[in-house]
N, C-alpha and C positions, 0 to 999 in steps of 0.2 A: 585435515579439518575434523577435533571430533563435533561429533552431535547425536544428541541423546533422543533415545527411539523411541518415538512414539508416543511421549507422555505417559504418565503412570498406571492409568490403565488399559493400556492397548489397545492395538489394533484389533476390531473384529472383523473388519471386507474378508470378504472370500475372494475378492480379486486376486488374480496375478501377472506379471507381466510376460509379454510374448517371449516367446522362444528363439526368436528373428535377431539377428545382428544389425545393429545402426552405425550408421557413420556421419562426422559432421564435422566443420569447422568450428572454431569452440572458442574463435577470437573475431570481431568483427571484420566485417567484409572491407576492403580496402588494400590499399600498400601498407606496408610496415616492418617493424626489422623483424618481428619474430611471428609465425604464427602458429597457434595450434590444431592438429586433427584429432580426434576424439573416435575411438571404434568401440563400442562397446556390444556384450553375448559372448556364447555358446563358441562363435567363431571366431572369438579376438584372437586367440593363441597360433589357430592356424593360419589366421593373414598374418599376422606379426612375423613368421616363421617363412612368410611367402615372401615378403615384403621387402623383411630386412635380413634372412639368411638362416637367423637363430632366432630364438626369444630369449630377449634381455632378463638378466637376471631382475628378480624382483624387487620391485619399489627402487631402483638403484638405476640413475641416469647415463644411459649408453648411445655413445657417439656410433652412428650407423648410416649407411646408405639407404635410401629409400627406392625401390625397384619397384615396378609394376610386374602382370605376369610373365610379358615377352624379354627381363631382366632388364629392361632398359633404365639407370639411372636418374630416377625424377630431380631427387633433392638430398642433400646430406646434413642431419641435423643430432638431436637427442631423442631419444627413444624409451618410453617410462611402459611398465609392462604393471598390472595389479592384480592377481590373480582372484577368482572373486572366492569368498565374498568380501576379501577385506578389499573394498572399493566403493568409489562413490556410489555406484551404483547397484550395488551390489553383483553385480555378475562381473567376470574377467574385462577388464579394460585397458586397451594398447592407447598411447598417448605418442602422437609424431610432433616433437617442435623444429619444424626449418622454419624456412625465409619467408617474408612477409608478404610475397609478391602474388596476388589474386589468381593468373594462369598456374602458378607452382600449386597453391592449396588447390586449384581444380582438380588436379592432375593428378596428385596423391589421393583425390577424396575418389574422383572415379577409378583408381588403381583398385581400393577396399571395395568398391560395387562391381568389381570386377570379377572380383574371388569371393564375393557373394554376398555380401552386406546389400543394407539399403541404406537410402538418404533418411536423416532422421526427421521425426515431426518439431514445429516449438515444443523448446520444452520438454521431449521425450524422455532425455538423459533427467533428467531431475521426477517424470515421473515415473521413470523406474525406480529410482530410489526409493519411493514411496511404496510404493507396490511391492517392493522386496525389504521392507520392513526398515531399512535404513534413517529413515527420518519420517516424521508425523505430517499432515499436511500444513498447517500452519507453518511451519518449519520450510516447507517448502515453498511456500509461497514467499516467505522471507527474504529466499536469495533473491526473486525479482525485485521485491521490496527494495534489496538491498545496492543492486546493480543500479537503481532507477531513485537514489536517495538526492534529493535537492540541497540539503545541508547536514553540518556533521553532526549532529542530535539525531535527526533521522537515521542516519548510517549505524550510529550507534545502537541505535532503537532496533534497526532490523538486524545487528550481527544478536542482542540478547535474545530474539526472539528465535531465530535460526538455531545458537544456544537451545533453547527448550523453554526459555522462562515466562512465557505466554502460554504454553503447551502442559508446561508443572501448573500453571495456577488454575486451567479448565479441569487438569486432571485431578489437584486436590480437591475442587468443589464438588466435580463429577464422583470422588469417594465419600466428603460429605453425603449428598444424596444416599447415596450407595447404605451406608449406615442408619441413617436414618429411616431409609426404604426398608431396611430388615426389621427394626426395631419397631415398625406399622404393622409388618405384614408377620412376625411372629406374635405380635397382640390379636393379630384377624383368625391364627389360626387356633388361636389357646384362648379361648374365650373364656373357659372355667377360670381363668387366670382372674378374672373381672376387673382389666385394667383398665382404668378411666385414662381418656387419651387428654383431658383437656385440665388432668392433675398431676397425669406423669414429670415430672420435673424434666429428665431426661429429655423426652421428646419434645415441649416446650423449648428446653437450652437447645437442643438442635435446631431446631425450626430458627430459635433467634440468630445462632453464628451464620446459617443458611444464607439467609436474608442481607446481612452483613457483609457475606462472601457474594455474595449477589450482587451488592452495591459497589463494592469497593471494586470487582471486576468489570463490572459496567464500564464506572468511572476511568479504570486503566486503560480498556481497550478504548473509551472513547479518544480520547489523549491520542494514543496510539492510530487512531484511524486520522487525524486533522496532521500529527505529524508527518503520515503518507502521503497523504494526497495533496497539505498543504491548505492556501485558500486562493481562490482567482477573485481578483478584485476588477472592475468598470471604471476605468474613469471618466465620468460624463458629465454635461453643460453647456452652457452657451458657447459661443467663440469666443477668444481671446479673454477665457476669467481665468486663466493659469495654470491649466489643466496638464500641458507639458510641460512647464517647470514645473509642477509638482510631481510628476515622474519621476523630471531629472534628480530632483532634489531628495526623494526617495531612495533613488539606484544609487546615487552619487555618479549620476553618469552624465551626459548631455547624450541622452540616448536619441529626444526629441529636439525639433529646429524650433527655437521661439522667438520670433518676432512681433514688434505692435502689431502687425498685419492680421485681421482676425481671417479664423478659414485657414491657416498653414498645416493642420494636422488633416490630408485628406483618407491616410491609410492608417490601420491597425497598428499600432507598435509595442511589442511587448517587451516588458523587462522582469525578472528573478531577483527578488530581496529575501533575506534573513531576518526576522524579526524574531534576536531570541530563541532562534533554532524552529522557527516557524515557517516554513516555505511559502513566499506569497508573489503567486504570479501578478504585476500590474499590468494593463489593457488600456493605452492611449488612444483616444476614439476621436474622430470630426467632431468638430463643435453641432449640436442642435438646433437649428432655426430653420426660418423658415424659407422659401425661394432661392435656393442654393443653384450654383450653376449644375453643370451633368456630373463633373467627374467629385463636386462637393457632396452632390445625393448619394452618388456609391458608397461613398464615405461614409454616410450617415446611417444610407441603411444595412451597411454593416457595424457600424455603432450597436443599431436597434441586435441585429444578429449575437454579436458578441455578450449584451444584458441578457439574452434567453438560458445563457449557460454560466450564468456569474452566481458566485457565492454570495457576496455583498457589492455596491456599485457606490459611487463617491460623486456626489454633485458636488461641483465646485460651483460657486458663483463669487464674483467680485462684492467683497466688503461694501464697497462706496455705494451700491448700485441696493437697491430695494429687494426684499425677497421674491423669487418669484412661486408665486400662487399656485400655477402649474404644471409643478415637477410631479405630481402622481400622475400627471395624465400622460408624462413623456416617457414614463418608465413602465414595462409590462410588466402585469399584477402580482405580488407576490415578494419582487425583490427587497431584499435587503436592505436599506438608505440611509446613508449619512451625508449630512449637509455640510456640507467644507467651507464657508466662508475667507476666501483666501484677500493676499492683499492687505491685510491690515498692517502692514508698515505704511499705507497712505491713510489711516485711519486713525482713530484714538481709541478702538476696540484691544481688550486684553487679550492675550492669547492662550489658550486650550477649549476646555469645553465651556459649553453655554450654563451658564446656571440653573439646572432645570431641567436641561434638555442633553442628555447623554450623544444623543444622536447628532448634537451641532456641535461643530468645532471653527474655533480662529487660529486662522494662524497666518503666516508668511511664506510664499515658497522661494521668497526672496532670500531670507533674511534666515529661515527655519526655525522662528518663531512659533511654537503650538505644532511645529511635525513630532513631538514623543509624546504630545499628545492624541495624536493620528495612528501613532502606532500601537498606543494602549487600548485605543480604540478598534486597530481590525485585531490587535489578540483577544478582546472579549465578544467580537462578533465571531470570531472559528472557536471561542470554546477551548482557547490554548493555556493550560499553563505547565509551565517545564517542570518535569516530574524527574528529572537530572540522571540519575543513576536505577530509578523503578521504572523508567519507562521501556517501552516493548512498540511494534508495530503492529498494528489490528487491519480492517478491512471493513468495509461495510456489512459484507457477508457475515461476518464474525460478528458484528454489532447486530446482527436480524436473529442470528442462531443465539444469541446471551438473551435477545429480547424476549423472544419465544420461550427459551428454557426457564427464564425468570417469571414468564406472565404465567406458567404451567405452577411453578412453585406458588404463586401468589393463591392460582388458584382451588392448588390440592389445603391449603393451608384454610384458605377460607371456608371448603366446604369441611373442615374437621370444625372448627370454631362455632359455625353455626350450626351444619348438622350433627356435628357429629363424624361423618360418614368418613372411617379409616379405609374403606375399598376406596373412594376416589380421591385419597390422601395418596394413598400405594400407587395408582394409575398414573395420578398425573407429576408425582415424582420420576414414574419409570420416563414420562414422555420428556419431563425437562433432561433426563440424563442423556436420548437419543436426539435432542438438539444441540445439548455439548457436545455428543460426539460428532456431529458433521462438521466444528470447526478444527477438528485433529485429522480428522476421516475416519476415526473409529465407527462411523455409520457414513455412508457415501454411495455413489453413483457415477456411472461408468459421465452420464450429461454433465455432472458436476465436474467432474473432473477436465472433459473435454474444453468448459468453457473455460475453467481456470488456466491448466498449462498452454491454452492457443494462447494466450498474452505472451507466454515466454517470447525470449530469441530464440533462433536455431542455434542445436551446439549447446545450451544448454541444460 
């Protein structure tokens, strides 16, 4: 897999990685036909050597036995040897593929901690790679992105990003600055020069593609963070106004039980739809009312639980039936709301949105009357539009470090405009340039990074 290092202007941590040899499974835990062990350091060559007799020729798949130290035969599979630094990781990595069977990869995995490895952390093998220059951190974060993709937009999104092309666009802006920061701060030091900063043409056009390149990356990575995460949507309302058929009718599944009987839905039920390459979790809840038997209220008040962590939430209520007055006070403050009017195959209402009111919609969960329009509807509540072939995967984090770097630009730009003042023009160009770099890690920390790679799996 190649991947391009680091972004264009590199890495500056002074970090490195330890000197320690890791070990780990590198395929999930369970049975299966094949599974892999992953060694990687300093000591891959001489477990390999312990393990399987000789060290396999390089990059080059060799059928071998797998021995612990007492030579006893664990497992017999292939055997992939990488000398570093040409490796994921950059340091030497031994690759064991046998049998998929959980006591076999134990057995092998404590064979390597035998002869002196440790078990690896989430995540370790990937950030080493980072740490020995291999890939930028964006880039790394990507493969999780990528392992954990809900549709294939997404997937795609995080193999470009993994690529570099999130990591190329922080790093041409980050040269922007760069330029422009010189072209400040050599007018600060040549002052006989008597260049007027607020006629220079030059530094004006800079300032404007700046701003530009600010906007337009904003915009990408926001795309790119709604395509990761997706959006979790609520379905909530009275009993029996359609709330699981419009699930069903969404998933195309009969995920939920619907019956006249109001009250059927008493647990959570989730279902995973595509919209347009838009990951969208739905959340089927108990109906809300009032004097519910015991196991109705658990129900409910995990209803209420489930709203506290929603994107957007979907009241349905039955067409036939009056509005109810209500629904800000049944939903806790802040959420997101759109009014589902469903039902109207018993009605003589038309189906999509209301006239007026973006937030209401008609439709059928019978009939699926007005559901494209429901779904036009939660793409403009995530903010989604498919961006095909320019899209990339972002991160919140990434969305807080562009904010920052952009509000820094905004406001070196403003103190030239009004005061004047090319020193805190200089300054706070240099600080938007150290907030792009903490989304590569060209600027980082040992906490940043901790909390990042703990999401990994183990292994990789």
């Amino acid at each position: 897999m190649a991947l391009h290092n680091a972004g264009s202007y590199g890495l500056i941590t002074d970090m490195i990685a330890p000197p320690d040899t890791i070990v780990a499974a590198a395929t999930p835990a369970g049975a299966g036909g094949v599974a892999v062990v992953r060694v990687s350091g300093s000591e891959a060559e001489r477990i390999a050597r312990s393990m399987l007799g000789k060290l396999p020729e390089p990059r080059k798949a060799t059928y071998a036995k797998f021995r612990r130290g007492d030579a006893a035969v664990l497992d017999v599979g292939l055997a992939l040897f990488f000398p570093a630094p040409a490796s994921f990781t950059g340091e030497s990595v031994l690759e064991l593929h046998g049998h998929g069977g959980p006591l076999v990869v134990s057995l092998i995995v404590d064979a390597a901690v035998e002869l002196g490895a440790r078990r690896a952390q989430p995540g370790e093998f990937t950030k080493r790679a980072f740490l020995n220059g291999k890939l930028d951190l964006a880039q790394a974060e990507a493969i999780a992105d990528l392992i954990s993709s809900g549709t294939e937009q997404a997937a795609r999104a995080a193999l470009r990003s993994l690529s570099g092309v999130f990591s190329e666009s922080v790093g041409k802006l980050a040269e922007q600055l760069t330029r422009l920061r010189m072209h400040v701060e050599a007018a600060i030091d040549f002052p006989e020069e008597e260049i007027d900063f607020l006629s220079d043409d030059a530094l004006l056009s800079g300032l404007e593609d700046c701003g530009k390149a600010f906007r337009k990356l904003e915009r990408q990575a926001g795309m790119g963070r709604v395509l990761r995460d997706g959006l979790r949507v609520v379905i909530v309302g009275k009993p029996n106004a359609g709330k699981s058929s419009l699930l069903n009718c969404l998933s195309g599944e009969e995920s939920a039980i619907v019956t006249e009987v109001a009250g059927t839905t008493r647990d959570i039920i989730r279902e995973q739809i595509n919209i347009d390459g838009l990951a969208v979790e739905l959340v089927d809840t108990a109906g809300l009312r009032d004097n519910p038997d015991r196991i109705e209220a658990e129900g409910i008040r995990r209803a209420r639980e489930a709203l506290k962590s929603a994107d957007t939430a979907l009241w349905i209520q039955d067409a036939s039936e009056p509005d109810d007055a209500e629904i800000g006070e049944k939903l806790p403050p802040g959420v997101q709301l759109t009014i589902v009017r469903n039902k109207i195959d018993l009605t003589d209402e038309l189906a999509g949105s209301e006239a007026g009111k973006p937030g209401v919609i008609k439709l059928s969960a019978t009939t699926g009357e007005g559901v494209d329009a429901l779904r036009e509807r939660l793409r403009e509540l995530a903010g989604y539009e498919n961006l095909g072939e320019g899209a990339f995967t972002a991160r919140q984090r990434h969305l807080d470090a562009l904010k920052r770097a952009s509000g820094h630009f905004a406001s070196g730009k403003e103190a030239l405009e009004q005061s004047r003042a090319g020193e805190l023009l200089a300054e706070e160009l240099r600080l938007a340039q150290e907030a792009l770099g903490e989304i590569t890690g060209a600027v980082s920390s040992d906490d940043l990074l901790g909390r990042i790679f703990a999401d990994f799996c183990i292994g990789k």
